[in-house]
N, C-alpha and C positions, 0 to 999 in steps of 0.2 A: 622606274627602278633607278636609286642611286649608284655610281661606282665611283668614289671620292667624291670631288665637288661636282662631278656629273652624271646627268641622271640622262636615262635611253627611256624610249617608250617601248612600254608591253602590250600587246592586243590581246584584250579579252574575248574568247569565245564561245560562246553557248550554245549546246543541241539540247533540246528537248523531244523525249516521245515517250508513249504511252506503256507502261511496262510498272516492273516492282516501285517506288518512289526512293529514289534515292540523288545522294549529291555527293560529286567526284569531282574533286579540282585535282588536276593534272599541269605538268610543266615545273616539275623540282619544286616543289612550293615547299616552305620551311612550315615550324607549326603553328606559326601565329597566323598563315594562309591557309592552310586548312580548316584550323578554328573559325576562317571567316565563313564555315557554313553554315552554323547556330546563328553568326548577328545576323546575315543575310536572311534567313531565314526570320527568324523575329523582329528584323526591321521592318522587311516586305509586308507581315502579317500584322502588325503595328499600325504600319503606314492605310491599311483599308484594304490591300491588294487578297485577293481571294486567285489563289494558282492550284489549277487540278491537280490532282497527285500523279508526277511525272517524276522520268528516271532523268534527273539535270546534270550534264555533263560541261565540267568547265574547262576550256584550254589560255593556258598565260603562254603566250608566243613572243619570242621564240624557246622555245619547249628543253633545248640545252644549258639556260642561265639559269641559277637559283633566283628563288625571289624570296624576299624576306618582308617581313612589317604587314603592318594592316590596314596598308594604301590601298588594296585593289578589294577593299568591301562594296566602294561605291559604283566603279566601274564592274561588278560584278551582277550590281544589281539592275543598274540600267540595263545589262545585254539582258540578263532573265527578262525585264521588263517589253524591252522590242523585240524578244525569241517570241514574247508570248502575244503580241499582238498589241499591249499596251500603249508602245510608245513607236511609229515610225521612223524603218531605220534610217530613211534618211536625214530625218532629225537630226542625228546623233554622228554623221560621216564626220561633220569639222570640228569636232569638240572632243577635248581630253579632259577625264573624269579621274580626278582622285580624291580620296577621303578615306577615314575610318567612322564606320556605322557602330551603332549604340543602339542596346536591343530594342529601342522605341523608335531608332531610327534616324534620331539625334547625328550628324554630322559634328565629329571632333578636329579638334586639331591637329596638323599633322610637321614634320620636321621637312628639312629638303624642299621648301614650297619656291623658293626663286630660283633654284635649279633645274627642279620640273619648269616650271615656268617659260626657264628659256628654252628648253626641248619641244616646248610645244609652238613654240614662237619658230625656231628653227625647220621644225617639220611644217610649217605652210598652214599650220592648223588654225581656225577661224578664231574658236574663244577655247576656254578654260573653266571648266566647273569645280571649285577648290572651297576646303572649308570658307566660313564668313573669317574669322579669326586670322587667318591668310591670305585675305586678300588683298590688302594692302603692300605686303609683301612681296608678293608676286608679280603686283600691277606696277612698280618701280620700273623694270626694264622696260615696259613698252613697245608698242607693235606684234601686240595681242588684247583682245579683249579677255579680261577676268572676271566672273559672276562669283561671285561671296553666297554659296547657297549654306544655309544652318539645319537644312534633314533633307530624308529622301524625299519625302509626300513636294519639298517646296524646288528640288529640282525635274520630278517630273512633269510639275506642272510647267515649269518654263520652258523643258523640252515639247511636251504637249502644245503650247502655244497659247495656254492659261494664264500666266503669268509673265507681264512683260519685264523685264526683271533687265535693271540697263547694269550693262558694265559697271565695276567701280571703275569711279573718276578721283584719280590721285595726281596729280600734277609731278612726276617723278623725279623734278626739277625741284621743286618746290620742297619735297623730302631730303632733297639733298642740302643742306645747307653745313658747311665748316663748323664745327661746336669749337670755335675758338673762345667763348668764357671760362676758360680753366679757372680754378680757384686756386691756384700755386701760380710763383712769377718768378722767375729767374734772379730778381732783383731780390727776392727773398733772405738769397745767398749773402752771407758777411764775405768776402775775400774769397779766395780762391779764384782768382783773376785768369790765371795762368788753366785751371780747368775748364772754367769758363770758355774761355776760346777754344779748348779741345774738344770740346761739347760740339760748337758749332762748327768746327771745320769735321766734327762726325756729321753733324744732321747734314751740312750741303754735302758732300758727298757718301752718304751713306753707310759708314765705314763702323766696324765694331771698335768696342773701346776697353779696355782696361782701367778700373783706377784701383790704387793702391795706396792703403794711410790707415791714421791709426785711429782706434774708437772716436765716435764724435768731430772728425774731421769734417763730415758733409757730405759722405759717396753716396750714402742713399737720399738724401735731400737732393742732389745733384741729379741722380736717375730719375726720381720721382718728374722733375719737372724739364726734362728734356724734351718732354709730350709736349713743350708750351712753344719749343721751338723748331721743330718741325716742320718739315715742308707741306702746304697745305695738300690732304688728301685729293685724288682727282674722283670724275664719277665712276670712272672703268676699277679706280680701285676698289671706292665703295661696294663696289658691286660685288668684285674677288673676293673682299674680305667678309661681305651681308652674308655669301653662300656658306663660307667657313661655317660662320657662325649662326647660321638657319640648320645648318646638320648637328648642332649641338641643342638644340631649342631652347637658348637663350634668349634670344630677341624678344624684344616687350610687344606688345601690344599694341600701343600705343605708337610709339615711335621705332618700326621696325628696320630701320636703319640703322648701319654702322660708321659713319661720317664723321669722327674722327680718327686716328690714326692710333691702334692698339697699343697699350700698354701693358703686358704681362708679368708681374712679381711673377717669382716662384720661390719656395722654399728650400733647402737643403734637402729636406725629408723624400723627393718626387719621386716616382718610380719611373722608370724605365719607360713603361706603358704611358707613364703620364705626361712624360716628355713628346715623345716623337707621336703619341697615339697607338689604338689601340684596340683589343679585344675580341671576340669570337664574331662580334659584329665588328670591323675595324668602325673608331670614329676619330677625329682631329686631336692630338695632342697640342703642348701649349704652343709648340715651334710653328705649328702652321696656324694657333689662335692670334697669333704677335706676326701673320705676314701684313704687311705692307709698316709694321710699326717696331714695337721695342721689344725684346724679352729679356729681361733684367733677372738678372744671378747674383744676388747675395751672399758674402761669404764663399766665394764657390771652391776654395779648397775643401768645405764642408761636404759638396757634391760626392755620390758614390762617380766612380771611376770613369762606371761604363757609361752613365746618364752626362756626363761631360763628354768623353770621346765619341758620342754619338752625333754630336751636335756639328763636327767636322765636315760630313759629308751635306747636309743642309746648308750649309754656310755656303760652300763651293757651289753645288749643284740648282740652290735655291726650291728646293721641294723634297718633298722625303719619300721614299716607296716603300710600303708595309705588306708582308707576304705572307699567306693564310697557306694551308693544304687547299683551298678549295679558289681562291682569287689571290688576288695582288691589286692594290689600291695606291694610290699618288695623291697627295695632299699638295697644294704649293705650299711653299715657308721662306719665303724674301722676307729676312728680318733682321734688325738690327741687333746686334748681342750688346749688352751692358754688363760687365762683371764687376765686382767691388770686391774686395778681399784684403783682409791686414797683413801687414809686410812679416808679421810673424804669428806663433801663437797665442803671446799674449796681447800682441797688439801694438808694441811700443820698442820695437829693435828701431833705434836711431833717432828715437825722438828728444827733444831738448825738456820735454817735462815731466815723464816716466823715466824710471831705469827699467831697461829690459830684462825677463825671467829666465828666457830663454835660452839653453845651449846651443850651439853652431848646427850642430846635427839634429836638433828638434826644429832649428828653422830650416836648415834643409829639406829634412821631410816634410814640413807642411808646404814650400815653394812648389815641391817636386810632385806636388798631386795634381799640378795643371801642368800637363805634357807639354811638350817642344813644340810637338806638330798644331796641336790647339791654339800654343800661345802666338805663333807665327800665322797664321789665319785672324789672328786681332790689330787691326791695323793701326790702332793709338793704345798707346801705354802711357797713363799719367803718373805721378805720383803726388799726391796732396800732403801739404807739411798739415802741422796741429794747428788751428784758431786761433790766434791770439786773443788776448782781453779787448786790446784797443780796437782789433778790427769789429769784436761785438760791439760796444759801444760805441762807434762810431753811429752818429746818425745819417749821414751819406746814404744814398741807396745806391745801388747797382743798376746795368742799363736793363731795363724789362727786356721783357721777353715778346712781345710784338715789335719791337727797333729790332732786336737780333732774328727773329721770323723773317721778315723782311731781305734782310738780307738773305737770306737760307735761301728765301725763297727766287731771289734774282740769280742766283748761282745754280741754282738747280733748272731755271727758265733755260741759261745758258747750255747747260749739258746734254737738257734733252734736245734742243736745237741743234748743236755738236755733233749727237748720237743719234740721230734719228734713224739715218740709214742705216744703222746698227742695227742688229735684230738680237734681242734680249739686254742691250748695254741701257738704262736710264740713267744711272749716275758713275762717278768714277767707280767706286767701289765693283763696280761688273766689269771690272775692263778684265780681258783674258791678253796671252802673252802677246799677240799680233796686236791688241787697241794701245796695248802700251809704247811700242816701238813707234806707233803712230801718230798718239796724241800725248805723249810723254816726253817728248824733245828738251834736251836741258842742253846749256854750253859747256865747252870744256872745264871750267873753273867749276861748276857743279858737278860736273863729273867726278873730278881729282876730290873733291869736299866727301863727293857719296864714296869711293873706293877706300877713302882713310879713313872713312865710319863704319865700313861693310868688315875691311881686317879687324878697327881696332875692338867694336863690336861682337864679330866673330858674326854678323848676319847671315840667314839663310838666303838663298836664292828668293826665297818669297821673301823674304824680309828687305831684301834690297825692292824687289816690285810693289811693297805697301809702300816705301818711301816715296815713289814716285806717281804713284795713284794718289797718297794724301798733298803730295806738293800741288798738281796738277786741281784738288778742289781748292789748296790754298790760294793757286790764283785766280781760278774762277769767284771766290768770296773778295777780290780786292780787284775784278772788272776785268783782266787781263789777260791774255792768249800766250803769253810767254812766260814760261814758267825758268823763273830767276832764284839765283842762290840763293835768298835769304829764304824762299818757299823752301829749298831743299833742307835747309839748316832747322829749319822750323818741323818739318815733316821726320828729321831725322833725332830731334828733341823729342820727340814722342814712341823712340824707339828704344828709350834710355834702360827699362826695366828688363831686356831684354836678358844682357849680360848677368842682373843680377839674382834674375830666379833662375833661367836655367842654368846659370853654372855655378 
């Protein structure tokens, strides 16, 4: 049974005796578990099994959770199978059974299979009887054995002791491997020098970013390949982020891993549901498909209101709660936010190559669609001027994006070694008010620098504590434990846009 990215086990129970023939599942079952009395039934009868005409009585324990899906077809059939003498129940004591059965019997595939996985590993359990299709999936965590059965007839046999049927063997090491061949390169980039470096002092420290520029300037070229400079994904993440996206059954087949670090576009158009997740069944929206990676907002004064000011409590809390009449589910969502947006409506208030269309109060209200509190929760605000000709043509390339990985990624070595004792801190961007006063130490002369940026600014409270969480990955990207004015000057260049949308 899933509840977000965590799945509990349910024990299946079966009585049989002799009476009218009937089948009763019991234990809130929704109706895609009730319905599992026709497959069970025509799988069993499918499969060769000939069962007298009894009154079969089913318990899903414990008996106060709903259960939903049509996971518990296969463990439903095992119990019938050792109620009735078929199979020895102790056979069956160290093994957790899931699947969905097909009237012949067939074993499908099922969603949630590395999350089961790890409940069954956690409960001391021997092996795992899982679709074929999912096994691979499942056998990633390790310290469990996983059997890939593809029907019933081929799992009783190996409960029976008919079929020696080994574990799959998947090296879970070996599955994990960094997908650093991106097909995009940072050096892609004509100019934009000055983004460039805001890019990177987001990726080593973690930190959301704003850019703002006019058509054709490069924001989404820029987002697009941020993915190339990223800190290399760990296993513990891959794993966080395979279960995300095993509840959505995405994962291929083949390569049922997610070993790079997410990139999520979104469109204007999202709903609500689409955002944070969703539905009468909850499942992952995009904020928890983009954890451990990017979720990039295009245009986002485009965004309805409520699908932006949702995203506030995510950002802080690092995970979202979704509330039903009936449960309450928590998805994690540690992501980085990328927003791109034109400094007006038509796109060209201040530029040296358009005249702008726009009246003062049509730019205000489209500024004024990204709230205060939002924009103060973004810790880099860039603004990118227009392209010039010469910097297209130039043939120069810019520095790749494996030189600048590199670095990302020795600043982020340094953090989590910093933070270790911290419990939830991996990079600066997690620091809460106590990590700041801590690891945030600046001298006098940065101080007086930050107080005559916070007035002349008009910064918030938070907006003075991003300057000193981005200073502090600035020095971490240049080797150094002393965070020096030109970090602070630097950190507070990227607070520029501040002033000019929301007031």
């Amino acid at each position: 049974m899933i509840n977000g990215v965590d799945a509990s086990i349910v024990e299946v129970e079966v009585d049989l005796v002799y009476g009218l023939p009937m089948f009763t599942i019991v234990g809130l079952p929704d109706t895609a578990v009730r319905e599992s009395r026709e497959r069970v039934r025509s799988a069993l009868r499918n499969a060769g099994f000939k069962l007298p005409p009894k009154k079969i009585t089913v318990n899903l324990a414990p008996a106060n959770v709903k259960k939903e899906g049509a996971l518990y077809d296969l463990p439903v059939a095992i119990a019938i199978l050792c109620a009735e003498g078929f199979i020895k129940s102790e056979n069956i004591t160290d093994y957790m059974f899931i699947g969905e059965l097909s009237l012949y019997g067939q074993i499908k595939p099922l969603r949630g299979a590395l999350s089961m996985a790890i409940a069954a590993r956690d409960a001391g359990l021997k092996g795992l009887l899982i679709p074929s299709e999912n096994a691979a999936e499942a056998a990633m965590i390790g310290g469990i054995d996983v059997y890939g059965v593809e029907s019933l007839l081929q799992a009783f046999e190996f409960l029976d002791g008919k079929c020696l049927t080994k574990p799959y063997a998947k090296d879970s090491l070996a599955q994990f491997s960094n997908k650093s061949g991106y097909d995009t390169d940072m050096s892609d980039v004509k100019g934009q020098e000055q983004a460039k470096r805001a890019l990177e002092v987001a990726a080593a420290g973690g930190h959301n970013v704003l850019m703002v520029g006019p058509p054709g300037s490069g924001k989404s070229m820029l987002a697009k390949r941020l993915s190339t400079i990223l800190p290399d994904i760990s296993f513990e993440e891959t794993i966080e982020t395979t279960r995300i996206y095993s509840l959505t059954g995405v994962l291929q087949k083949d390569d049922p891993v997610i070993s790079s670090r997410p990139f999520r576009p979104t469109h204007h158009t999202i709903s609500y549901a689409g955002m944070v997740g969703g539905g009468s069944t909850p499942r992952p929206g995009e904020i928890s498909l983009a954890h451990n990676g990017v979720l990039f907002l295009d245009e986002m004064p485009e965004y309805r209101r409520d699908v932006l000011e949702v995203l506030r409590q995510p950002m802080e809390d690092k995970h979202i709660t979704i509330s039903r009449a009936g449960s309450t589910v928590t998805y994690p969502a540690r992501f980085m936010l990328i927003g791109a947006m034109n400094p007006c409506p038509c796109g060209y208030f201040s530029s040296t190559v358009r005249n702008c269309l726009c009246s003062p109060l049509q730019i205000q209200r489209y500024r004024s669609k990204i709230s205060g509190p939002l924009l103060d929760r973004i810790d880099i605000h860039i603004s990118l001027p227009p392209v010039t000709s010469k910097e297209i043509r130039t043939d120069s390339t810019g520095e790749k994006s494996d030189d600048i990985r590199r670095r990302v990624n020795s600043a982020r070595d340094k953090q989590r070694l910093r933070y270790g004792s911290e419990g939830g801190v991996y990079c600066s961007s997690d620091f809460k008010n106590h990590h700041i006063s801590k690891y945030c130490r600046i001298s006098k002369e940065s101080h007086d620098l930050l107080d005559n940026a916070m007035s002349r600014l008009g910064l918030s409270v938070r907006g003075y504590d991003k300057i000193l969480k981005v200073a502090r990955t600035i020095a971490d990207l240049d080797s150094r434990e002393d965070i020096l004015t030109p970090d602070v000057s630097e950190a507070i260049g990227y607070r520029m846009l501040d002033r000019n949308i929301v007031g």
